[in-house]
C-alpha positions as CSV (number, residue, x, y, z in Angstrom):
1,X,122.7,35.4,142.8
2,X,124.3,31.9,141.8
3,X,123.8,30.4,138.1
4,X,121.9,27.9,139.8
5,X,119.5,30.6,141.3
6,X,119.4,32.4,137.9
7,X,118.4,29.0,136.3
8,X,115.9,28.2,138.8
9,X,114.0,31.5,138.5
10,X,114.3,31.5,134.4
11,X,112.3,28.2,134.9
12,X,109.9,29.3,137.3
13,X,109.3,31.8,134.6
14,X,108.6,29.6,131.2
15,X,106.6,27.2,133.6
16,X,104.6,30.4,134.6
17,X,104.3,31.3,131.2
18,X,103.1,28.1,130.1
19,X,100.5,27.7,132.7
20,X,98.9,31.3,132.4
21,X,100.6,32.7,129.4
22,X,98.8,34.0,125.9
23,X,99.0,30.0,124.3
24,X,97.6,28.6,128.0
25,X,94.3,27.2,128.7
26,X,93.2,29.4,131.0
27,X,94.0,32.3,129.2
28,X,92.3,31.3,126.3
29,X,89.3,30.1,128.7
30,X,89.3,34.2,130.1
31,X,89.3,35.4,127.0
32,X,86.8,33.3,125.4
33,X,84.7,34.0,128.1
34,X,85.2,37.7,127.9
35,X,85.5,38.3,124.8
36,X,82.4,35.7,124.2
37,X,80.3,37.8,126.3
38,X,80.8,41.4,125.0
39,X,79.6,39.6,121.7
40,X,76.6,38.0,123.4
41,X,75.9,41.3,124.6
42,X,76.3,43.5,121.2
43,X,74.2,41.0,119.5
44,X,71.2,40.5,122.0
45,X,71.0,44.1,121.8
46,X,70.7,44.2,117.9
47,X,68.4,41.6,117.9
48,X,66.1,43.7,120.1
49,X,66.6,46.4,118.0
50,X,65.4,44.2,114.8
51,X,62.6,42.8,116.6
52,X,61.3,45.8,117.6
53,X,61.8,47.7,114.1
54,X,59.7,44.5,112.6
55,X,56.8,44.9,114.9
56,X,56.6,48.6,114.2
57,X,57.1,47.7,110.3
58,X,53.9,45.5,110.6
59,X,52.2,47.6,112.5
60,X,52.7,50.3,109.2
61,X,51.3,47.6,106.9
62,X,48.4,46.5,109.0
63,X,47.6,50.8,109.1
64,X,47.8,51.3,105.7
65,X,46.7,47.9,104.3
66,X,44.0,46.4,106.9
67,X,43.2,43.6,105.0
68,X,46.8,42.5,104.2
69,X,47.2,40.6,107.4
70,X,44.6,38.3,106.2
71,X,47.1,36.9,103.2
72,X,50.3,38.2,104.4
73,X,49.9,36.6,107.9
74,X,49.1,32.7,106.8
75,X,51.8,32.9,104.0
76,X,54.7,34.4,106.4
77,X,53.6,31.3,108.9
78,X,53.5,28.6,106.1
79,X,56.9,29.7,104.4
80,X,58.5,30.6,108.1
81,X,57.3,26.7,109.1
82,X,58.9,25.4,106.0
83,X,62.2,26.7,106.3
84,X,62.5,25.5,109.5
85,X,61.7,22.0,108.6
86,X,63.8,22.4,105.5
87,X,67.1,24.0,106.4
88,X,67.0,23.8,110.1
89,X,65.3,22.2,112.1
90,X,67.0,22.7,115.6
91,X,65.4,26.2,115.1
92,X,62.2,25.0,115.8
93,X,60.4,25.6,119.1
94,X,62.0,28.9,121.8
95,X,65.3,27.5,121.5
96,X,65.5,27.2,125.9
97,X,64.6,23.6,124.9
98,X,67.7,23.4,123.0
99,X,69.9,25.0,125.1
100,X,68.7,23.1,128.4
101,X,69.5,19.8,126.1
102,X,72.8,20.8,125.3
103,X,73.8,21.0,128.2
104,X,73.2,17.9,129.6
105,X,76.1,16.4,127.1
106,X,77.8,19.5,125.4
107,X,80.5,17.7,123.8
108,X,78.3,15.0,121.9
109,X,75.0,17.2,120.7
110,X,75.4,20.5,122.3
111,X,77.3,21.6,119.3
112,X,74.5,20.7,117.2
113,X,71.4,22.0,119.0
114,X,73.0,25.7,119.6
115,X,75.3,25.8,116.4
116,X,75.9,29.1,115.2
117,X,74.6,29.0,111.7
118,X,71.5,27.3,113.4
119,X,70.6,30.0,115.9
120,X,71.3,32.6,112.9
121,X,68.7,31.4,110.9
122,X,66.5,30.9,114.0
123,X,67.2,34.7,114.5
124,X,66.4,35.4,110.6
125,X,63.2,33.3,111.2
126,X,61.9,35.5,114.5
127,X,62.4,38.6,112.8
128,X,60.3,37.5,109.5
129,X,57.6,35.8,111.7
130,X,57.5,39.4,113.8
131,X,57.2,41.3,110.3
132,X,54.1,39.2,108.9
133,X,52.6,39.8,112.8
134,X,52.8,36.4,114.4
135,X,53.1,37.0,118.7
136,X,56.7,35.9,118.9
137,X,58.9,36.1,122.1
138,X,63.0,37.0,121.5
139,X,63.8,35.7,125.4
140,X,63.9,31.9,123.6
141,X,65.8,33.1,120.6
142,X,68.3,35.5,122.2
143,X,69.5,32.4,124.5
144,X,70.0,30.2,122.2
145,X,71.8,33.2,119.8
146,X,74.1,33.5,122.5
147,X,74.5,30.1,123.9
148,X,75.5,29.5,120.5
149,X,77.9,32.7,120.2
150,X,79.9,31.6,123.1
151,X,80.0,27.9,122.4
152,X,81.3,29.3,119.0
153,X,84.0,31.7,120.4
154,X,85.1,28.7,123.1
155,X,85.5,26.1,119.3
156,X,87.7,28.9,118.0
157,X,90.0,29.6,120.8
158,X,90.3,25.6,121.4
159,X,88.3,25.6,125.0
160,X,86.3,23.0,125.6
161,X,82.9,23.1,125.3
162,X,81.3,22.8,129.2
163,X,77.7,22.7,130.2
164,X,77.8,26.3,132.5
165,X,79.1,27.9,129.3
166,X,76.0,27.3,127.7
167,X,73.9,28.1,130.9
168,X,76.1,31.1,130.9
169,X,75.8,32.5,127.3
170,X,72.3,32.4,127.9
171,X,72.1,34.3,131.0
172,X,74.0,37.1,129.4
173,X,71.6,37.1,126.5
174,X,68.8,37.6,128.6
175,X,70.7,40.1,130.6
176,X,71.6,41.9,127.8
177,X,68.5,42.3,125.9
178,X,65.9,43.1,128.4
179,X,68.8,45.2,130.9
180,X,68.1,42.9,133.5
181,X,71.6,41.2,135.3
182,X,69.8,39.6,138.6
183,X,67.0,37.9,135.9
184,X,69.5,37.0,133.8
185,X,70.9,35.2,136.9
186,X,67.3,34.0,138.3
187,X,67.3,32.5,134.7
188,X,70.4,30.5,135.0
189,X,69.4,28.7,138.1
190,X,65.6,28.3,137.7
191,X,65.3,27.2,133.7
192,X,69.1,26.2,132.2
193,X,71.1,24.6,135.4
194,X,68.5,21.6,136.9
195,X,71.6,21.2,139.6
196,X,73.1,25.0,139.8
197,X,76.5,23.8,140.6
198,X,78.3,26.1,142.2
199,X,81.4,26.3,140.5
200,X,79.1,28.0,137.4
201,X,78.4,31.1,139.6
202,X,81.2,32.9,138.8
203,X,81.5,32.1,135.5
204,X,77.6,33.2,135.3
205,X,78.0,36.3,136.8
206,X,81.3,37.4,134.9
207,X,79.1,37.1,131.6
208,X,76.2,39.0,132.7
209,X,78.1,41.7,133.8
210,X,79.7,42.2,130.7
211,X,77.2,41.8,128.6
212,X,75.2,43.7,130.8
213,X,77.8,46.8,130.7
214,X,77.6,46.5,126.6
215,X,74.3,47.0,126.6
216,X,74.3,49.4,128.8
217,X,76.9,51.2,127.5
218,X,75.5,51.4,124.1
219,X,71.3,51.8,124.9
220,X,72.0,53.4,128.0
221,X,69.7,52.3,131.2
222,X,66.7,52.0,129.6
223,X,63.6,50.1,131.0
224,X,62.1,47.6,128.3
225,X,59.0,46.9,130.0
226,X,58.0,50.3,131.0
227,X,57.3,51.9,134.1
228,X,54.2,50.8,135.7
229,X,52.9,54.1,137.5
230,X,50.0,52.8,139.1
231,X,49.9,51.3,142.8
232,X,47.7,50.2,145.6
233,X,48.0,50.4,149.4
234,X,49.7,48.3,151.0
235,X,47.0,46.4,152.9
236,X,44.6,46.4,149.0
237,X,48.2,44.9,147.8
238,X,48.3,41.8,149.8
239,X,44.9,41.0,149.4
240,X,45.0,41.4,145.8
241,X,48.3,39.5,145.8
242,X,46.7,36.4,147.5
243,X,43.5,36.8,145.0
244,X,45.5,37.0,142.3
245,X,47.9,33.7,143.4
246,X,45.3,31.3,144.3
247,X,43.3,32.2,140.6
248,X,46.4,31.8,139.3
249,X,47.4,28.3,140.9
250,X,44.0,26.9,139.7
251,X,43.6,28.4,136.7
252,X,47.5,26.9,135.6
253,X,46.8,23.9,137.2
254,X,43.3,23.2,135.3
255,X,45.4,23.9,131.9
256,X,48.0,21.7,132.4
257,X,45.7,18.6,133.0
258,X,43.6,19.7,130.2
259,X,46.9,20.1,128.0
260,X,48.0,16.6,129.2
261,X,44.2,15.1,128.4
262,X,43.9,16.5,125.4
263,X,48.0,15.1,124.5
C-alpha cells in the first residue's frame, strides 16, 4: 500500500471517529437516549412502589384512627396546595399539561415546565397527597418525572433538547410504570405528539423498550390492573358494548357543556 493510501485511510479513520466516535453527537445522542431511558424506567418503577406503599400507609391510619381523615385529610390538601404555589408551581395540575407545552418550543420553556428539581418535588407532593388519602393519579406525574429525567440526561451530555425527546421520556414512563409498551406508545401519538411525526417513532419505541425491559427485569411481568376474570358471550358483549358507548358519548358530552357553562 502507498504512503498516500496509508494517509488516506488514517483520515478516513479520525473523520470516522469524529463523526461517530465517544466525543460525537450522535454518540452522545445514543447514549443519552439509552442511558436516559434505563433511568426513566428505574424511577417510574420506584415511584409506583412509593405510591402504592402511601396508599396502603393511609389505609393503616384510616383503620386504626377512623376519624383522623377528617383533620389529617384537609390539612395534607391545604399544606400540599401551598407548596405548590410557593416553591413550584409548574408542579401544579397532572403534569401532561406541561409536558405537551414543552414540547411545542423545548429550547425556550420546555426546560422550565419539566425541570428536574420541578418534577421531584411534584413527585414528593403526589406521594404526601396519596398518604393524607386524596384520589391522586401517578400516569400525570410519572411523565412529567421522566420527561424531565431525559431532558436532564440530554443537558448533561450536551444534546439538544428536541420536542420527541420529551414525547418520548414520557412514553417510557408510562411504559414503565404500568408494564404496558404498546400504551406507552398509544400515549405518545394520541396525548403528547398533536402531529406524530414520523421520524419520532423510533426514537419512541427505543425508550419504551428499555424502560420497559427495566421494569421488567426488576418487578418481573406483573399486571397492575389485575386480571379481570369475568366475561360475557360474545353476542351479550356487543350489545353491551354499544349500550355502554352511546351512555357513554352522551353522558361525556352533557359534562363537557355543563363544564364549559358553568366556566
Amino acid at each position: 500500500m502507498s504512503i498516500t493510501g496509508r494517509r488516506w485511510t488514517m483520515r478516513r479513520v479520525r473523520a470516522l471517529i469524529r463523526h461517530t466516535g465517544p466525543t460525537s453527537l450522535i454518540f452522545r445522542r445514543r447514549l443519552a437516549l439509552m442511558g436516559g431511558a434505563i433511568l426513566v424506567g428505574l424511577a417510574a418503577l420506584l415511584f409506583a412502589r412509593a405510591a402504592d406503599a402511601s396508599s396502603e400507609a393511609f389505609d393503616d391510619i384510616a383503620g386504626q384512627w377512623p376519624w383522623l381523615p377528617l383533620l389529617l385529610t384537609p390539612l395534607g390538601f391545604a399544606g400540599i396546595a401551598w407548596i405548590t404555589r410557593r416553591y413550584a408551581p409548574f408542579a401544579g395540575g397532572s403534569g401532561i399539561p406541561q409536558v405537551i407545552a414543552a414540547t411545542r418550543l423545548p429550547e425556550q420553556i420546555g426546560g422550565r415546565l419539566v425541570d428536574l428539581r420541578t418534577a421531584l418535588l411534584k413527585v414528593a407532593l403526589t406521594l404526601a397527597g396519596l398518604l393524607v388519602g386524596a384520589s391522586v393519579g401517578r400516569e400525570g406525574p410519572t411523565v412529567q418525572i421522566s420527561a424531565a429525567i431525559l431532558a436532564r440526561v440530554h443537558s448533561v451530555l450536551q444534546v439538544p433538547l428536541r420536542a420527541s425527546v420529551m414525547v418520548a421520556g414520557g412514553a417510557a414512563g408510562v411504559a414503565a410504570a404500568f408494564n404496558t409498551p404498546l400504551a406507552g406508545i398509544s400515549f405518545a401519538i394520541e396525548e403528547l405528539a398533536s402531529a406524530y411525526e414520523q421520524r419520532m417513532t423510533l426514537l419512541v419505541i427505543t425508550a419504551v423498550i428499555i424502560s420497559g425491559m427495566v421494569s421488567l427485569g426488576l418487578a418481573g411481568d406483573y399486571v397492575y390492573f389485575g386480571v379481570v376474570a369475568a366475561h360475557l358471550p360474545l353476542g351479550s358483549a356487543m350489545v353491551v358494548a354499544l349500550f355502554a358507548g352511546v351512555l357513554g358519548g352522551l353522558s361525556g358530552g352533557l359534562f363537557a357543556r355543563l363544564a364549559l357553562a358553568a366556566a
